[in-house]
Structures are given as C-alpha cells and as structure tokens.
SELO-747462 format. One record per residue (C-alpha): residue number from 1; residue in three letters; z, y, x. Coordinates in steps of 0.25 Angstrom, whole numbers. Each point is the difference from the previous one (the first is absolute). Layout:
N
<NUM; "ALA"; <Z; Y; X>>
...
end
This chain:
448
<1; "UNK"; <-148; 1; 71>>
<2; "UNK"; <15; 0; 4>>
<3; "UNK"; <10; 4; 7>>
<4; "UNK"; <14; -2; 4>>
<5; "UNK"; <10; 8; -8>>
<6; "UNK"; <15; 3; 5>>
<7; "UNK"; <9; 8; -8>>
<8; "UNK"; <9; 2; 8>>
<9; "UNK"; <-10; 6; 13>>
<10; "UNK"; <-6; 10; -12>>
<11; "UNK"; <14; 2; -4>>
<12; "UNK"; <2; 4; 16>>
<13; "UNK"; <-15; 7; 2>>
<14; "UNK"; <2; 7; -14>>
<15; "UNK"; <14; 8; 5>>
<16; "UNK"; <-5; 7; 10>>
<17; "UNK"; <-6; 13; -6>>
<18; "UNK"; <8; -4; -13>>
<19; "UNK"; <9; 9; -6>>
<20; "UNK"; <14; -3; -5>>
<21; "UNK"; <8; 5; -9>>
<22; "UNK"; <16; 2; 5>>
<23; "UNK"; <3; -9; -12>>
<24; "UNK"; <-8; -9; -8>>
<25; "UNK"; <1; 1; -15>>
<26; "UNK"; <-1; -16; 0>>
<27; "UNK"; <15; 0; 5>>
<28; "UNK"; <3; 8; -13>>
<29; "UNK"; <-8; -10; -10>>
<30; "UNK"; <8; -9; 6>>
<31; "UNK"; <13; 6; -1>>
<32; "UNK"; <-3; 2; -14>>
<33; "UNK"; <-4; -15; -3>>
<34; "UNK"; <13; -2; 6>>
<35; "UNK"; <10; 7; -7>>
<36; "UNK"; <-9; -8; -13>>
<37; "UNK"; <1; -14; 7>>
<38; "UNK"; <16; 5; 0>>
<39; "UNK"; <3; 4; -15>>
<40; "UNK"; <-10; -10; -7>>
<41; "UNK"; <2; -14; 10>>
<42; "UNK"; <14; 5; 1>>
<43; "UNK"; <3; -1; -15>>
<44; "UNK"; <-8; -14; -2>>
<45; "UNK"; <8; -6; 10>>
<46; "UNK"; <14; 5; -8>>
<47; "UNK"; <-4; -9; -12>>
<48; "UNK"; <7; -12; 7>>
<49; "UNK"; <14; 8; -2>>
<50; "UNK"; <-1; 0; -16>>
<51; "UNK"; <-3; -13; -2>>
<52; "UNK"; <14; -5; 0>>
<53; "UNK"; <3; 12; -10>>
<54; "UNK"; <-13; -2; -10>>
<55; "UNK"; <7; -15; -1>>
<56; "UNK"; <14; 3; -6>>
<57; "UNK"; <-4; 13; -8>>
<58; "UNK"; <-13; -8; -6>>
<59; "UNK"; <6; -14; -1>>
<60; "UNK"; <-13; -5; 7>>
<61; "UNK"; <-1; -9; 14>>
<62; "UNK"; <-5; 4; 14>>
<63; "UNK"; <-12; -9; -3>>
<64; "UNK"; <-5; 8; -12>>
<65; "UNK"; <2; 13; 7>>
<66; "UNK"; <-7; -6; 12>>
<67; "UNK"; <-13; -3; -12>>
<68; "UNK"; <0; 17; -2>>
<69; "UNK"; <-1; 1; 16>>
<70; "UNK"; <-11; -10; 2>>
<71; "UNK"; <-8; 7; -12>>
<72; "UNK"; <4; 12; 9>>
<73; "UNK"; <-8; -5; 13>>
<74; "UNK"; <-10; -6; -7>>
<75; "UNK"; <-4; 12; -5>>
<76; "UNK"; <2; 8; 11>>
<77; "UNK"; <-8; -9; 9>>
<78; "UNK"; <-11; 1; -12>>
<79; "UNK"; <-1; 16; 3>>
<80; "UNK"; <-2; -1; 14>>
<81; "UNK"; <-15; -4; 2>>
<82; "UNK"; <-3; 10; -14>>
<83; "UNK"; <9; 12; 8>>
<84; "UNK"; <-7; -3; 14>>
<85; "UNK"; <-13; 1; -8>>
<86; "UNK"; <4; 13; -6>>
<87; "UNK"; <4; 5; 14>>
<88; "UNK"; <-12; -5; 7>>
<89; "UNK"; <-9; 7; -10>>
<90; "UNK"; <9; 14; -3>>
<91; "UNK"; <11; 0; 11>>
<92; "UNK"; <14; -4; 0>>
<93; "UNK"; <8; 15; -5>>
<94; "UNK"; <-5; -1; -15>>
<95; "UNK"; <4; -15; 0>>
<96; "UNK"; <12; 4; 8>>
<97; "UNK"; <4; 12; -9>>
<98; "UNK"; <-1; -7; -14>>
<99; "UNK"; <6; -13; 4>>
<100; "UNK"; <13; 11; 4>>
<101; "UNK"; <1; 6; -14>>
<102; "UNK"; <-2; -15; -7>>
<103; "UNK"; <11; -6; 6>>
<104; "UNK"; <10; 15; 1>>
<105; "UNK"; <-3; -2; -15>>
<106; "UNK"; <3; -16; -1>>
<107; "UNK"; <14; -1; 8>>
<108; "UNK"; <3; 12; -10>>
<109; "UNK"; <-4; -9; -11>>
<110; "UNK"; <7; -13; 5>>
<111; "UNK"; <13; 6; -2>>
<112; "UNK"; <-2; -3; -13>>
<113; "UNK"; <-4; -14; -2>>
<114; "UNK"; <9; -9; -7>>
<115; "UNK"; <-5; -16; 4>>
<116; "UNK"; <-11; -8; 10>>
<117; "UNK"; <-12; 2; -9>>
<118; "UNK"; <1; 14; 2>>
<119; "UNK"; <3; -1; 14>>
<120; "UNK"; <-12; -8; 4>>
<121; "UNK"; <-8; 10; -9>>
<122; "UNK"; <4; 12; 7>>
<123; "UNK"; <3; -5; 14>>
<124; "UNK"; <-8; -12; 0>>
<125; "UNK"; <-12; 7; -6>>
<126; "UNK"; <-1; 16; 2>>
<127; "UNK"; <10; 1; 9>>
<128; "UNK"; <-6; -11; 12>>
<129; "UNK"; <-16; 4; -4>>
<130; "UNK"; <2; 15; 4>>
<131; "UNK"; <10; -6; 12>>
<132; "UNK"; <-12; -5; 5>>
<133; "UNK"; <-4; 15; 3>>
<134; "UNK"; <11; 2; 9>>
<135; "UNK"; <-2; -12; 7>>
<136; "UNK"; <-3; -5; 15>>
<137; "UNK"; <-14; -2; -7>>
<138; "UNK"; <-3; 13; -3>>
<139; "UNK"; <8; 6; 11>>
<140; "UNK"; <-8; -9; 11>>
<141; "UNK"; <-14; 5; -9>>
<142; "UNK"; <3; 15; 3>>
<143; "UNK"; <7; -2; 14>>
<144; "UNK"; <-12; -8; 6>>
<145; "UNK"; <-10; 11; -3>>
<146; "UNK"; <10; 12; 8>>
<147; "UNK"; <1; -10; 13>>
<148; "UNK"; <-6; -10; 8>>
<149; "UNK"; <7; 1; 14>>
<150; "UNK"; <13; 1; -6>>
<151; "UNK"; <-2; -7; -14>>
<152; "UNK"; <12; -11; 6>>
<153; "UNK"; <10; 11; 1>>
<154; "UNK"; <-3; 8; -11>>
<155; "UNK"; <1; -12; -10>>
<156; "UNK"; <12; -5; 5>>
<157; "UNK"; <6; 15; -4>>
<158; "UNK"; <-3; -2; -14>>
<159; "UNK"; <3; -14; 1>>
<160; "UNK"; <13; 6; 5>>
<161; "UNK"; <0; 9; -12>>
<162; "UNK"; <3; -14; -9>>
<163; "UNK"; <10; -4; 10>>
<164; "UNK"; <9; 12; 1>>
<165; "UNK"; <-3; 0; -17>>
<166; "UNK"; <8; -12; 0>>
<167; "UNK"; <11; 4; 9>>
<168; "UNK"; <2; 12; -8>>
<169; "UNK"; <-3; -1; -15>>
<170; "UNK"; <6; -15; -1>>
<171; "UNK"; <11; 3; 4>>
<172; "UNK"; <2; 12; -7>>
<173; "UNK"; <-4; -4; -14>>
<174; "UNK"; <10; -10; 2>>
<175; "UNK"; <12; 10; 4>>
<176; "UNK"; <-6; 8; -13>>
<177; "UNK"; <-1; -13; -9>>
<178; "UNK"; <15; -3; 2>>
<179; "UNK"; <4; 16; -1>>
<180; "UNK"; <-8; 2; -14>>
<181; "UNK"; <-9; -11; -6>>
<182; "UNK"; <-12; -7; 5>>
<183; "UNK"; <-7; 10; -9>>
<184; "UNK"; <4; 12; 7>>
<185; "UNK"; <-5; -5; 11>>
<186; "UNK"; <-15; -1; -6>>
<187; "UNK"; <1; 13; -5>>
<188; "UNK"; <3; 6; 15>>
<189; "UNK"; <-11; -10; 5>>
<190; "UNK"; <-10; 8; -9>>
<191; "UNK"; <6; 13; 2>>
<192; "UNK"; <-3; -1; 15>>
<193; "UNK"; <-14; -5; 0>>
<194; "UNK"; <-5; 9; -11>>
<195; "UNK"; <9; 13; 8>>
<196; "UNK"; <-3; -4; 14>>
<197; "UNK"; <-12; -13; 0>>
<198; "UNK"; <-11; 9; -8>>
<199; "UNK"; <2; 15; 7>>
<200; "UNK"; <-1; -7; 14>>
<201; "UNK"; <-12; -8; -3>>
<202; "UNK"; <-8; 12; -7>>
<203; "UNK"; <4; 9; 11>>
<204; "UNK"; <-3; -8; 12>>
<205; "UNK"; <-8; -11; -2>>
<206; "UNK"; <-17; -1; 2>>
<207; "UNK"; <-8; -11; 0>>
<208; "UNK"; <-8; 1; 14>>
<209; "UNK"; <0; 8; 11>>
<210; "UNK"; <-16; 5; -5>>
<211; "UNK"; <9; 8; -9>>
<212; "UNK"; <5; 9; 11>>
<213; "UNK"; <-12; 0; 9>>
<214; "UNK"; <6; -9; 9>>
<215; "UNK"; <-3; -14; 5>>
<216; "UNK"; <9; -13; 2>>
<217; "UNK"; <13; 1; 8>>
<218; "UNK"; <-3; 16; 0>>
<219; "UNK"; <-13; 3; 6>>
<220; "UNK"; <-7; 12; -3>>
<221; "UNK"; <-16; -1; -2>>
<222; "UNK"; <-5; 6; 13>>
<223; "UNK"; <-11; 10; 1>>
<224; "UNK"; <-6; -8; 13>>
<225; "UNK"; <-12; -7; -5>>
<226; "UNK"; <3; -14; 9>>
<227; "UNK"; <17; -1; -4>>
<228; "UNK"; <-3; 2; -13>>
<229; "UNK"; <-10; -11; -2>>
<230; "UNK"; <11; -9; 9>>
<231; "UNK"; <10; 3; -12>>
<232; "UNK"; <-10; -3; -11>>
<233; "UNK"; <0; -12; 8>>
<234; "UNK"; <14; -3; -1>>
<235; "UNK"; <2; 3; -13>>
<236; "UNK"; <-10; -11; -3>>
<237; "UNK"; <5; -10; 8>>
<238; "UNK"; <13; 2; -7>>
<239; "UNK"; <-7; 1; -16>>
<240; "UNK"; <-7; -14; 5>>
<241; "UNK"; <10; -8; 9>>
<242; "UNK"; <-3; -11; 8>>
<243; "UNK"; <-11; -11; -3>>
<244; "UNK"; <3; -5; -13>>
<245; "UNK"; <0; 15; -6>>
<246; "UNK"; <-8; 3; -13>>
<247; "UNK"; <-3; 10; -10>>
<248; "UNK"; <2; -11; -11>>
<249; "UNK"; <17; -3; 0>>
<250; "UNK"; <-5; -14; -6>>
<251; "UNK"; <-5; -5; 13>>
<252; "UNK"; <13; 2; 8>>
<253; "UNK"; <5; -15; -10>>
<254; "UNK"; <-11; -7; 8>>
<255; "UNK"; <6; 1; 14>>
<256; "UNK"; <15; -7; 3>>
<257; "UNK"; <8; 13; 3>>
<258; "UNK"; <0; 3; -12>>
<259; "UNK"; <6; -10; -6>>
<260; "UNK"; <9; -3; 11>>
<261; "UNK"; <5; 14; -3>>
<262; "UNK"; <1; -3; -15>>
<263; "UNK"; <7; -13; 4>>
<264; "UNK"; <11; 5; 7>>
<265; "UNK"; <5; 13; -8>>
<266; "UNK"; <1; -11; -12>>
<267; "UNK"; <11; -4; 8>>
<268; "UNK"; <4; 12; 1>>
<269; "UNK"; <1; 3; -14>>
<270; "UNK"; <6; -13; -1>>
<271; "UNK"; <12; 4; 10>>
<272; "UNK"; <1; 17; -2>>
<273; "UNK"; <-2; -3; -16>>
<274; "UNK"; <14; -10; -2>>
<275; "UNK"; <6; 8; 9>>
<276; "UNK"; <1; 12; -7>>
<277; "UNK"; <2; -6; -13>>
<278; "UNK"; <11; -10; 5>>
<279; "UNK"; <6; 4; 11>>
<280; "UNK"; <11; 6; -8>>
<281; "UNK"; <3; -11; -10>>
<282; "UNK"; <0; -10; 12>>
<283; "UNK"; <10; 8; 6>>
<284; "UNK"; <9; 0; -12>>
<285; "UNK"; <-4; -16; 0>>
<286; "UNK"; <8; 1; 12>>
<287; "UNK"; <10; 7; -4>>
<288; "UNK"; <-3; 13; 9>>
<289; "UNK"; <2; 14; -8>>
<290; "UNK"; <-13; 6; -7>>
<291; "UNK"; <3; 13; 8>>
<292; "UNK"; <1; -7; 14>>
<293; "UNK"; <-15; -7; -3>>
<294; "UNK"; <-5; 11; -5>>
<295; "UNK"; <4; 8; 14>>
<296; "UNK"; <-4; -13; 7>>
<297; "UNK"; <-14; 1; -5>>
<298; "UNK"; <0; 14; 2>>
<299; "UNK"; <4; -1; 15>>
<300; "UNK"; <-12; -12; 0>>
<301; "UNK"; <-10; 10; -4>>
<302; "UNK"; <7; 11; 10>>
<303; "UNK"; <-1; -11; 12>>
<304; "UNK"; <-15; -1; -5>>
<305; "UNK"; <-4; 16; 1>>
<306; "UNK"; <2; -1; 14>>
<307; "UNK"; <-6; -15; 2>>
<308; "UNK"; <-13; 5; -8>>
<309; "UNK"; <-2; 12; 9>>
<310; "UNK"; <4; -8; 13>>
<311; "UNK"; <-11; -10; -6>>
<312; "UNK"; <-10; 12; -3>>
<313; "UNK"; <-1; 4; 15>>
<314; "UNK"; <0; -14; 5>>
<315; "UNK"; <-11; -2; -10>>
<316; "UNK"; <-9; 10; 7>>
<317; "UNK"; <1; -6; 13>>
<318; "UNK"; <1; -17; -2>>
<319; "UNK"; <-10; -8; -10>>
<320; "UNK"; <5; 2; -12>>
<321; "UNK"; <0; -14; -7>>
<322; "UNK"; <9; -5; 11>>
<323; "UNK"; <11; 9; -5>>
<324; "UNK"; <-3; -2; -15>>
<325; "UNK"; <3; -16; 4>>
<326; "UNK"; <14; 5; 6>>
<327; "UNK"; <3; 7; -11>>
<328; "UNK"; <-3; -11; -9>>
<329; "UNK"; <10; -12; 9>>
<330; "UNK"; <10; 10; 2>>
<331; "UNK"; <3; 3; -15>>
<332; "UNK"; <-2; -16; -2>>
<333; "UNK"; <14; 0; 8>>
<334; "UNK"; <7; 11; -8>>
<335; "UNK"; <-3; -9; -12>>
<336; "UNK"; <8; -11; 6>>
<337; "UNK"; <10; 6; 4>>
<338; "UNK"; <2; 1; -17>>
<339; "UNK"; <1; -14; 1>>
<340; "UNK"; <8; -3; 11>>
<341; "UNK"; <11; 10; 2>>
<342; "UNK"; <11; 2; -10>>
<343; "UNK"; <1; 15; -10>>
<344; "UNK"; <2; 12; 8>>
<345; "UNK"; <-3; -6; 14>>
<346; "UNK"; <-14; -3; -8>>
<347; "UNK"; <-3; 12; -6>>
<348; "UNK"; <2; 9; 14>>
<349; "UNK"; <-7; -9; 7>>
<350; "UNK"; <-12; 0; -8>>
<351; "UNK"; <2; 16; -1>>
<352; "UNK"; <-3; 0; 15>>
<353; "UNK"; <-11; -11; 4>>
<354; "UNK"; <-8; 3; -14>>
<355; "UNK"; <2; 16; 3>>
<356; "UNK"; <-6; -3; 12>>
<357; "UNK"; <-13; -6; -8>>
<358; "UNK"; <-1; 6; -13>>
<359; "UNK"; <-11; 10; -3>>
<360; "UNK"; <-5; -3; 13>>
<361; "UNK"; <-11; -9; -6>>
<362; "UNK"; <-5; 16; -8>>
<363; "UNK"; <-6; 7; 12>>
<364; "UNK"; <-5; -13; 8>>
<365; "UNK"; <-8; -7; -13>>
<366; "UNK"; <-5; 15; -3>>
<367; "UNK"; <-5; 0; 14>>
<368; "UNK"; <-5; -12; 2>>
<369; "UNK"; <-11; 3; -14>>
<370; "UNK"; <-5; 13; 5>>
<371; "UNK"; <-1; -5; 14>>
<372; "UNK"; <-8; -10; -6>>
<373; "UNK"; <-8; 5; -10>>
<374; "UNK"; <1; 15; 2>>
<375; "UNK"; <7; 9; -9>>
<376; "UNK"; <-13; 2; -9>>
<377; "UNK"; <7; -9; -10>>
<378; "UNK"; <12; -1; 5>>
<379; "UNK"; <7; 5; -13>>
<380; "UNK"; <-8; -12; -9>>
<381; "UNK"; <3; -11; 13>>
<382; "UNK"; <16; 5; 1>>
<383; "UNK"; <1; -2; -14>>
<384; "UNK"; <-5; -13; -1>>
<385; "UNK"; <8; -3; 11>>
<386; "UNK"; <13; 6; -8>>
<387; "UNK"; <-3; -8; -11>>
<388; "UNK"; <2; -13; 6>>
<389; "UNK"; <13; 6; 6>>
<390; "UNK"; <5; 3; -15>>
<391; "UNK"; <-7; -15; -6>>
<392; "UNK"; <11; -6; 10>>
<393; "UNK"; <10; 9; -4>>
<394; "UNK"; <1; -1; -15>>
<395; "UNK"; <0; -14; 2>>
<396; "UNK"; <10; -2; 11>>
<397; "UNK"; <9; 10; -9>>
<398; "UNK"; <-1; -9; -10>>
<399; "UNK"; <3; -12; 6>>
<400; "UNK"; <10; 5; 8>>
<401; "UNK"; <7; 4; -14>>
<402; "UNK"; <-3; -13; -6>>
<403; "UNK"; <6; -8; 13>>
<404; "UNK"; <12; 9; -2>>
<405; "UNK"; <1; -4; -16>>
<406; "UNK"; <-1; -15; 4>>
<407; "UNK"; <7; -3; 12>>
<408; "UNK"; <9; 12; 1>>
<409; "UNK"; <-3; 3; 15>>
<410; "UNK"; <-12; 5; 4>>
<411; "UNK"; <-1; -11; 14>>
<412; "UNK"; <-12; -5; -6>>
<413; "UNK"; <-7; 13; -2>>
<414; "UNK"; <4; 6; 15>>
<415; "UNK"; <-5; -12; 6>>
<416; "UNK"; <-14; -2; -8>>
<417; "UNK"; <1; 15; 5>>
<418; "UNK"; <1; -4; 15>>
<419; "UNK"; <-9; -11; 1>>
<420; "UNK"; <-13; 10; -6>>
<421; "UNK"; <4; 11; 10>>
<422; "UNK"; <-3; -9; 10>>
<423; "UNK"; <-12; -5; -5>>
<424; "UNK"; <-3; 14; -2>>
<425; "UNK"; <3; 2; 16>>
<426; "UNK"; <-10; -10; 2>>
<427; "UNK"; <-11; 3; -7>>
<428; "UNK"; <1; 16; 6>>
<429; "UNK"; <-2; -6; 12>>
<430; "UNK"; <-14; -5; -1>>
<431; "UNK"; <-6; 13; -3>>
<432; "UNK"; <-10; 4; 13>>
<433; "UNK"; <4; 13; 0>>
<434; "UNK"; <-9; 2; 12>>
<435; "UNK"; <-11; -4; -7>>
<436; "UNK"; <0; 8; -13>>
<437; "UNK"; <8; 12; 5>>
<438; "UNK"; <-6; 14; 3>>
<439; "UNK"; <10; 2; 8>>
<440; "UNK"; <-5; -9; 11>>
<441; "UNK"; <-15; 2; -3>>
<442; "UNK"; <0; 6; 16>>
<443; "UNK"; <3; -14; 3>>
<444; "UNK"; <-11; -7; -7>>
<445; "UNK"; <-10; 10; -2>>
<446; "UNK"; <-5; 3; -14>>
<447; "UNK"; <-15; 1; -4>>
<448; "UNK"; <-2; 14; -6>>
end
C-alpha cells in the first residue's frame, strides 16, 4: 500500500498544536561548532604563512615542505569516513571533545620540532587525523540531525566558523610569528584551543535533539495522538531521504549523486588545499610582503563568512546543485586571475572573487548527501565525500610545490587549477536534484 508523502505539508499539519520553545537549543550546537570550525580550520589554514620561514631556518625547499603537507591531507581525508563512522554510531561531542585535546596538545608540541620529518609526523599525522574531528564532515554529521527546514542556513554558520577562522587566526599568527618566533605562535595556537575549544564543546555541545526531548528544527513531542504521529513521520522522511535512501551507507556508490558529489569536492580539495599551503610563497614569488598575503587571505576568508551565509539561505530556497555549480566556475575565474594579472592586483583580486566561493561548496555538498540519502548515514556518506576532497588536495599541494620547484612560478599549477573547476561546474550540474531530493518529494510523490 502507499501513499504520497510531503514533508514539507507534515512539517505545515504538524505546527499547528506543536509547542515551540523561544529558543532552540540547535542554534547553540551550532554556535559551538562554530567557534570549533573557527580555531581548528583557522589554524590549518595559517600553515601557508610559515612555509617561507621553515625554508631558511631548515635549509629545505618549498617542495619538500609541500611532501609533510600532502601526508597532512591524506591523512586527514583518511579520518573522515572512520570519524563520520564513530559519529553516526556514538554522536559527534566525544569525537568532537577528544579531537580538541589531541590537537591543543600537538600545536604545543610543534613548537618544538626541528626538521620536515618531524613536521609531517606531527602535523601531517596526529595533527590532520584528529583535524578530521573538527571538520565540515563532522560538523554537517551532527548539524544534519538538529535541522531539516533550515539545515541550508545553519551549515553555512559553521561553514562561516572556517571562514571568519581564516580572517582571524592567519593573520594573527603571522602578526605574532614576525613579533616572537613561529614557535610562539604554535604554543598560543594550543593554548587557545585547549583554554577555550575543549570547555565550549563539553559545555554546549549534544549530539541530537532526542537528548533534550525535542525534535528537529525544535519541535516538542506533542501530547495530541494524530500531531504527534505527523512528527514521527517527519523525522523519518528526514532519517531516510529521498528515493535512493538506505539503511546500508554502501548502496548510496551505486547511484550517480554520489559520485558526482565526490567528483567535485576532489576539485575542491584540489583548489582550497594549494591555496592555503601556497598562497603565501606565491605571494613572496611575486614580490608581495608575507604580511600583506597573509591579510589578503585573511580578508578572502572574511569576504567568504558572509558569501557562505548568503549562500546558506539561498540554498534553502533554489535547487541546491545549481549553486554548487556556480560556486565551482566562479572560483575557476579567481584562479585565473593568478595567471593573468600581475602581483598585488592578482592577489586582491583573487581575495575578492574566491571569497565570494570559497567554503561555499561545505554547506551545499553536506546538503545535497542528506537530502539524498537521509541523515541516517550521513556521518559515514560525508565522510567519504571529505575524503575525496583531501585525496585531491594532498596531491594538488604537492604538485603545486613541485611546479613551484621546477618552473619557479606557479602559472601552471593555477591554470591546471582552472580548467578542473570548470569541469567540476559541469559535472555538478548533471545532478537531478528534483529526482533524488526530499526536498521536492511533494513534487513527485514518494511511495511510503
């Protein structure tokens, strides 16, 4: 027997005898997550800005450096499907709360590394596994599960969280760097996370709304016999998604979304991975001061708070893939305008059209999975999705250092970079979001 199934007209039949609280508690997972994203992505992202130093103090070239990185998101992308696991299975705080006290410990420690080797065991091993703990990954895996009617807008906050990271902390440990020591700055870096990053998450965080007795987007189980199986409905429709839902996260590699997904955050890896391992030393290559990148990129990742969030709301209203694919074309022009525009007109250029695109791709791939395949697995699928996005960028931030080493410009790189983000554009626009969405099962009806 079946039936047609809307969401969205339970969601509508379900609020009328429903109780609301005056504030979700959802908003303050989220606002946790967020401050997170902002001291563990912001960090990561600072990396670039001591390459230049590691060079002259260890007698080693931006290519070998660039080796310890690529370990570093390898690694990482590694981490994401067994983390997503864990969080699917025992929910994101505990995997949340230890990844904090791993890396507070680690920066501490990196303060006191003396060569690459060390360097790509600490950061490129412990450091990038437990990175993978505060990551858009884990963060979409708990997120996911609090809303459904406004997952768009509350990803793109703690997307934002990674954004505002790199407007504040890369510039900062820059400022500190050339006031103290790149060491110093580490040791502050650990300080932070382990004063501030561990207490906010053990305070605040939980991993569903079940925990409070409340339902997604902040719902209270009502008494009313008829509402309440409405909003058992609901919360169904959201654990399964649309058709290609399954219990089994295996299935989800035998439909095209999913690959199409994984397809285009490779390229994303490719393009956010050299960036933030090279954009500095480019900018040096070009004979722009290491402070003025370093505030360039931090005003790119500023731009990109405010274009994610902007993106988040439009995601909640317009098909999601078709601003995935803008996102996607509109960085491939910020990569050539590397290539064609000379130094500082270059770097502030790109500043401003890749702000506009940069984490963007977080809250729209993280979406587009639960949308499709529920958020059941979400943890494991958004994972897996990650790790094709850190495959491309431990390569690409190898090859970008190599290119560098042979060529002494990095034209060759950029424009590789270019050409893949339109291919990337292309692809994400072959998704039939209609199709496979829960969002638009009132359009097509689904058999339940």
């Amino acid at each position: 027997m079946s039936s047609t199934f809307s969401p969205n007209r339970l969601a509508r039949r379900a609020r009328v005898g429903v109780r609301r609280r005056r504030a979700f508690y959802g908003w303050n997972v989220v606002g946790a997550m967020f401050f997170g994203m902002l001291l563990v992505m912001g960090t990561r992202n600072g990396f670039g800005v001591f390459v230049d130093n590691w060079e002259r103090e260890w007698g080693v070239t931006t290519g070998e450096i660039s080796v310890a990185a690529a370990i570093g998101w390898i690694i990482n992308g590694f981490s994401q499907p067994v983390l997503g696991k864990i969080v699917d299975r025992y929910g994101g705080k505990v995997v949340v709360v230890v990844s904090m006290i791993v890396l507070g410990i680690s920066y501490l420690l990196l303060a006191f590394i003396d060569g690459v080797i060390m360097l790509a065991v600490l950061f490129g091993g412990v450091i990038s596994f437990f990175a993978g703990g505060i990551s858009p990954g884990t963060a979409g895996a708990v997120i996911t599960r609090w809303f459904q009617r406004k997952r768009g807008i509350a990803m793109s906050v703690v997307a934002a969280g990674g954004s505002l990271g790199g407007l504040v902390m890369v510039p900062f440990l820059t400022q500190l760097m050339l006031a103290t020591n790149w060491q110093t700055a580490w040791i502050v870096s650990g300080i932070l996370v382990l004063g501030l990053g561990v207490p906010v998450s053990v305070v605040i965080l939980r991993n569903t709304p079940d925990d409070m007795g409340l339902l997604p987007d902040g719902e209270v189980p009502s008494k009313d016999d008829a509402t309440s199986a409405l909003q058992r409905l609901r919360s169904q429709a959201m654990m399964r998604g649309g058709p290609l839902g399954s219990d089994q996260w295996m299935e989800a590699f035998k439909s095209w979304p999913m690959w199409q997904l994984s397809i285009g955050y490779f390229v994303c890896g490719i393009t956010t991975a050299s960036i933030s391992t090279h954009f500095v030393r480019w900018a040096i290559s070009e004979d722009v001061s290491q402070a003025n990148a370093a505030w360039a990129f931090g005003i790119l990742m500023g731009i990109n708070a405010g274009g994610v969030v902007a993106i988040g709301v439009l995601s909640d209203i317009f098909q999601r893939h078709f601003l995935l694919a803008a996102v996607y074309l509109v960085r491939g022009i910020a990569f050539m305008t590397l290539v064609v525009l000379p130094g500082e007109a270059a770097m502030w250029a790109f500043a401003l059209i890749g702000g506009a695109s940069w984490l963007a791709t977080v809250p729209l791939t993280t979406g587009l999975t639960a949308d499709v395949y529920g958020v059941r697995n979400v943890g494991t699928l958004g994972g897996l999705i990650n790790f094709s996005h850190q495959m491309g960028g431990g390569a690409a931030v190898l090859i970008f250092g190599l290119t560098f080493d042979w060529y002494g410009t990095y034209d060759p790189a950029f424009i590789g970079g270019a050409l893949c983000l339109l291919i990337a554009g292309l692809v994400i626009l072959t998704i039939k979001e209609k199709k496979y969405s829960i969002r638009y099962a009132p359009a097509r009806g689904t058999a339940t």
